[in-house]
C-alpha positions in Angstrom: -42.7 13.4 28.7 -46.1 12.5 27.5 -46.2 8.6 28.3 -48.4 6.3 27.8 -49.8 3.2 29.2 -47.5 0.1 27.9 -50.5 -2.2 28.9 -53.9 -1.3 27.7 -53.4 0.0 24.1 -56.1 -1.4 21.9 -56.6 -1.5 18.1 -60.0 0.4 17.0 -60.7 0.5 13.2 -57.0 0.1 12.3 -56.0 2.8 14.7 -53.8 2.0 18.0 -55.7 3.9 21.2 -53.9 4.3 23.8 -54.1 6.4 27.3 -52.1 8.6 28.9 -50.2 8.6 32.0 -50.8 11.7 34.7 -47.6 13.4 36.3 -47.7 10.4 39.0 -48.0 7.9 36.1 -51.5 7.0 36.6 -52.7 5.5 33.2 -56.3 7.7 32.8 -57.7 4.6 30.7 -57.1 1.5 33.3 -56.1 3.3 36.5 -52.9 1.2 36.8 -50.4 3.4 39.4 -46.8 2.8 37.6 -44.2 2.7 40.5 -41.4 5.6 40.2 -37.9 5.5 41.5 -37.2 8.8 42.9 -33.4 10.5 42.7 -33.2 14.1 44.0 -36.0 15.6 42.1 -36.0 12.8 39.5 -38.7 10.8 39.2 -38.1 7.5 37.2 -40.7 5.7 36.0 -40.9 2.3 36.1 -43.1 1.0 33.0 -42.0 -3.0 32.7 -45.1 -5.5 31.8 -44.2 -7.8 34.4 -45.3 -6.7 38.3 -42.1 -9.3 39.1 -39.4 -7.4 36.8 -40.7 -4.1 38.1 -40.4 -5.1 42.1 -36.8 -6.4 41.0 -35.7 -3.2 39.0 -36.6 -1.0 41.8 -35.1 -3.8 44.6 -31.8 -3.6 42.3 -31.2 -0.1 41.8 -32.1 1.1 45.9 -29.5 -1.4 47.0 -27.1 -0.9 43.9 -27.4 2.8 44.9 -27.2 2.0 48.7 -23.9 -0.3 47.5 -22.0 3.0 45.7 -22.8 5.4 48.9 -21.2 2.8 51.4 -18.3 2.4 49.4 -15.6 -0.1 47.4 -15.8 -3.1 50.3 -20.3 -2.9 49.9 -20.0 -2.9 46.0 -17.5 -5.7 46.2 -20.0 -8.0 48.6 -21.0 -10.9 46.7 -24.5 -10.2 45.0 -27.1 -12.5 43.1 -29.8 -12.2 41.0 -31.1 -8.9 39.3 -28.5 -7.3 41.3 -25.3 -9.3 40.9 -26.8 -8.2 36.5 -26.8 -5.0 37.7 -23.4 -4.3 39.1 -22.2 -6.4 36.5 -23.4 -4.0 34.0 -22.7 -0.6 35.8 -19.0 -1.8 35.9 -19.1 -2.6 32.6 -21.2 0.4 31.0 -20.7 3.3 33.3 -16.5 3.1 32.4 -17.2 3.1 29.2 -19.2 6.1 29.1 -17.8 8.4 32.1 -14.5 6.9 33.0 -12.4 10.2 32.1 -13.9 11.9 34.6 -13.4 9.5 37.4 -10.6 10.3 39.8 -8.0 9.2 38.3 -9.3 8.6 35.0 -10.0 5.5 33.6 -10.5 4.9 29.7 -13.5 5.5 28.2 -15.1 5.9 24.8 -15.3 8.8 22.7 -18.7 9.6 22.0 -17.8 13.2 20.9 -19.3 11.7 17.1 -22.6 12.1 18.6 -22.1 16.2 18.2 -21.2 16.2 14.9 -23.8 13.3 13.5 -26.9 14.1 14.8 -28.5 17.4 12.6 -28.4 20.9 14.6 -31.5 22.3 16.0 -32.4 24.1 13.5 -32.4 21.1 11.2 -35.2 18.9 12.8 -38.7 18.9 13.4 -40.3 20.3 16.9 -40.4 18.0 19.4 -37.8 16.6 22.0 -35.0 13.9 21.6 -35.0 10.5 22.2 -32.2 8.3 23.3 -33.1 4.7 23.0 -31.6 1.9 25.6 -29.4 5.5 26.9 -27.7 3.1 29.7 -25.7 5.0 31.8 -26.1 8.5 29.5 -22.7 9.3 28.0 -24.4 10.0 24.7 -26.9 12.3 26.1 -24.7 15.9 27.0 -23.8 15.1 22.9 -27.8 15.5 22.1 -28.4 18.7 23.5 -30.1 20.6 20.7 -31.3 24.2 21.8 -34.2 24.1 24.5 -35.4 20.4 23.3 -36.3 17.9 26.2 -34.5 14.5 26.1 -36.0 11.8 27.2 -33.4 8.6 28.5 -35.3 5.1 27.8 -33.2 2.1 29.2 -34.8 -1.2 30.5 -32.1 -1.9 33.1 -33.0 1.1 35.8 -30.1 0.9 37.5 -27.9 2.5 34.9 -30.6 5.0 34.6 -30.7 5.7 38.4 -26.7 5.9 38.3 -27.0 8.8 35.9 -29.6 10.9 37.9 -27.2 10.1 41.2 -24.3 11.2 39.0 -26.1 14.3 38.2 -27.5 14.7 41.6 -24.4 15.5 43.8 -20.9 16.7 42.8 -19.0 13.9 43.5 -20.5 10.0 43.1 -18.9 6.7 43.1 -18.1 5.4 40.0 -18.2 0.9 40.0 -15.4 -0.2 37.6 -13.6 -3.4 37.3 -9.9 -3.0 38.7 -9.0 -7.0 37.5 -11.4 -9.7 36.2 -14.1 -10.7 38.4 -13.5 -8.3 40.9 -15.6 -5.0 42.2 -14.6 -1.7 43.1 -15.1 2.5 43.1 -13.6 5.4 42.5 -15.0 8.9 43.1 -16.5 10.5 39.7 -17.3 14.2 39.5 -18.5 15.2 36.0 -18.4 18.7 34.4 -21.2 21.3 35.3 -21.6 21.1 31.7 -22.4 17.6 31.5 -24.5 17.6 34.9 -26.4 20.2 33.8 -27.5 18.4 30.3 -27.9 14.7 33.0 -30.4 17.1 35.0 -32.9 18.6 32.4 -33.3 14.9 31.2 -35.9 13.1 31.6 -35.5 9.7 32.2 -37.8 6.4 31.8 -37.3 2.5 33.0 -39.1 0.6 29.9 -38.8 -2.1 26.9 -37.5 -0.5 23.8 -39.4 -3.0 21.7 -42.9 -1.5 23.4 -41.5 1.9 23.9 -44.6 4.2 26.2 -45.3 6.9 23.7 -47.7 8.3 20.9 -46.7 7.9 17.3 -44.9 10.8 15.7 -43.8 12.2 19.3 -39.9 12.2 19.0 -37.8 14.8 16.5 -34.9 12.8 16.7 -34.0 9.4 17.7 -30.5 8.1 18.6 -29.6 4.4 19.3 -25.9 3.2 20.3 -25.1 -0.3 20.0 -29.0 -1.6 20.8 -30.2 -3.2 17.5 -27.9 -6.1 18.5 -28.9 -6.0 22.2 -32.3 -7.0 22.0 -34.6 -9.8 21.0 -36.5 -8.5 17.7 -34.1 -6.2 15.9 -37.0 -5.9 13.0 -39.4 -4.5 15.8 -37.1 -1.9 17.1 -36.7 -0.7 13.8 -40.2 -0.5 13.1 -40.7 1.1 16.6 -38.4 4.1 15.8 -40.2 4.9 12.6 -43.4 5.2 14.3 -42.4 7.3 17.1 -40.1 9.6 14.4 -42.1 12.7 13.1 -42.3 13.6 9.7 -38.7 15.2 9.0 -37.0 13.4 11.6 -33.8 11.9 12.3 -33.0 8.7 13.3 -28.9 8.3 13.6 -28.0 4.2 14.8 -24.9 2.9 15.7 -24.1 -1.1 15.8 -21.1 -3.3 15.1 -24.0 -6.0 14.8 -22.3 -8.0 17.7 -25.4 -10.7 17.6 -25.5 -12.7 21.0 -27.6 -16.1 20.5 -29.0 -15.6 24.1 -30.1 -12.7 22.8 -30.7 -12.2 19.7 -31.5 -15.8 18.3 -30.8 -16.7 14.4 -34.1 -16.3 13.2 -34.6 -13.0 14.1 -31.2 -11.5 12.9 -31.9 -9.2 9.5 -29.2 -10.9 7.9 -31.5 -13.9 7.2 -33.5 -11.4 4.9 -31.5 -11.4 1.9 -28.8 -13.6 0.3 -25.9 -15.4 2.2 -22.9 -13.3 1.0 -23.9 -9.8 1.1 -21.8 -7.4 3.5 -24.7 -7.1 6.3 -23.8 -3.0 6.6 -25.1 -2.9 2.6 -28.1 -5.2 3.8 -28.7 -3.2 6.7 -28.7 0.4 4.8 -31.5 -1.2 1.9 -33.4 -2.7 5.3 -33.1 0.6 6.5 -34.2 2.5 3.4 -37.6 0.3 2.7 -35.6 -1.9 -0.1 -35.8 -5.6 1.9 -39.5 -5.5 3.3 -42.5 -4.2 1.1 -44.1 -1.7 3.1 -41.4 -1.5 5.9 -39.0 1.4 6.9 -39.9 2.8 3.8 -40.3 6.3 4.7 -36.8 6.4 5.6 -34.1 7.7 3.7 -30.2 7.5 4.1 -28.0 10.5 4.9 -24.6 9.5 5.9 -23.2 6.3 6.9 -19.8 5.4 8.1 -19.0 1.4 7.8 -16.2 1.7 10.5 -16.5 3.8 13.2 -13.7 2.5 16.2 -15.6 1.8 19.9 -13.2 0.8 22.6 -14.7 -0.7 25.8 -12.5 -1.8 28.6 -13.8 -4.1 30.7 -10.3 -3.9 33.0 -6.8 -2.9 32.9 -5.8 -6.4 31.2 -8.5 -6.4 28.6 -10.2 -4.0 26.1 -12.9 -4.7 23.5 -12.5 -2.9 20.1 -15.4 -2.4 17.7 -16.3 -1.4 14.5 -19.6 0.6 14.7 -21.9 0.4 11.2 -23.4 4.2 11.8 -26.1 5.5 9.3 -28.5 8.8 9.5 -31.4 8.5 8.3 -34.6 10.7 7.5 -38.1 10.4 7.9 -40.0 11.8 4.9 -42.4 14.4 4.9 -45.8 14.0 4.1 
């Protein structure tokens, strides 16, 4: 995976250092020992700044994990905390992107666009594939391209550990919402096809806005509904054309859903140009280096679609529908 150390990059003469992590992500600069969540033969890293948000990822996912193997009356308990966020969002997320595989099926999103959006192998640069903030993994079977490596990079580790249990054994319970505010299971046993592609992946707990890898390591990037699910849209953005190599592709999907909790005012791109303007033509000349002097202007556009349907259920009485702003885009070649 090539990581590095999220905490002890420097800037010498202009140029960021940084240090690599060892296969039991030691950092060879300061000698911090990352903690690793292990899952079958998966090993996750865990690379949060914060010693407290790292003990409470890993507390989280072992007893959201322990929850699903005991069954629909454990994952029903009442929960707080990290946890009570983290079956909130598996029962949420996990649906969404594997729900037509549980048994029976439940609705789920079609994220077959994936296959047809992002270029073929033979179209990119060398290198392997990242998905940014890949939550539970739906998207990732869809970004198989030849003999690449994928690499998973979610902060919320128990939707990462859900997707290496998934792949793990052939039949896992799924959480899922069967009315408002209440908990429950039901056994999900995906394809061999799509466990295979969950297997090979390689999967890492971290912030998308400090993302632990070299510049120019990724040949592709995908993003799904993240630029309006974190705190600094502008850095993300910035953050994928750094780690994108020279010819790469970057395909991003929002329906800019902005959350004040989130996302506050002030660092929405909208405020960068003038009231009025349809933010999905903002977002393409943001995109495209036209906003910011200097910024994201080594990209260049490729498709777009203004409209693409999402469909989220959150339970049987009620079902979010977007409309996803998705845009390819390229990374010049120097």
């Amino acid at each position: 995976m090539n990581l590095v150390c999220p905490t002890c990059r420097s800037v010498q003469d202009g140029r960021v250092e940084s240090h690599a992590l060892d296969a039991d992500f030691t950092c060879s600069g300061c000698g911090m020992n990352w903690p690793f969540l292990q899952i079958g033969a998966v090993r996750i890293p865990v690379l949060l700044a914060s010693e407290l948000d790292r003990a409470a990822a890993l507390d989280s996912a072992r007893e959201f994990l322990k929850r699903l193997e005991e069954g629909p009356a454990a994952i029903a308990q009442p929960a707080a905390g990290w946890l009570a966020e983290a079956l909130q969002q598996a029962a949420t997320y996990v649906p969404a992107h594997w729900g037509r595989f549980a048994q029976p099926p439940l609705p789920a999103a079609d994220l077959s666009w994936i296959d047809d959006w992002l270029p073929p192998d033979a179209d990119l640069p060398q290198g392997p594939v990242l998905a940014l903030g890949s939550g539970p993994g739906g998207e990732l079977p869809h970004m198989v391209r030849g003999q690449r490596a994928i690499v998973a990079l979610d902060s919320h580790l128990p939707l990462l550990a859900f997707a290496a249990a998934a792949a793990d054994q052939a039949s896992f319970a799924m959480p899922y919402r069967p009315a408002a505010e209440e908990l429950s299971t039901r056994p999900l046993a995906l394809p061999a096809a799509e466990r295979q592609a969950l297997s090979t992946v390689l999967p890492c707990c971290a912030n998308a806005l400090d993302p632990p890898f070299q510049a120019e390591s990724f040949a592709a990037i995908v993003m799904c509904n993240v630029i309006d699910s974190v705190a600094d849209p502008l850095t993300l953005l910035g953050q994928c054309e750094a780690l994108l190599k020279p010819g790469g592709a970057l395909l991003l999907s929002s329906p800019y859903h902005w959350q004040e909790a989130v996302t506050p005012h002030d660092r929405r791109p909208q405020r960068l140009w003038p009231e009025g303007i349809d933010i999905r033509v903002g977002m393409e000349a943001l995109l495209t280096g036209q906003v910011l002097p200097g910024f994201l202007d080594s990209l260049s556009l490729q498709r777009s679609e203004p409209a693409l349907p999402w469909r989220m259920t959150l339970h049987p009485g009620v079902a979010v529908h977007y409309a996803m702003h998705v845009v390819l885009l390229r990374k010049a070649i120097e």
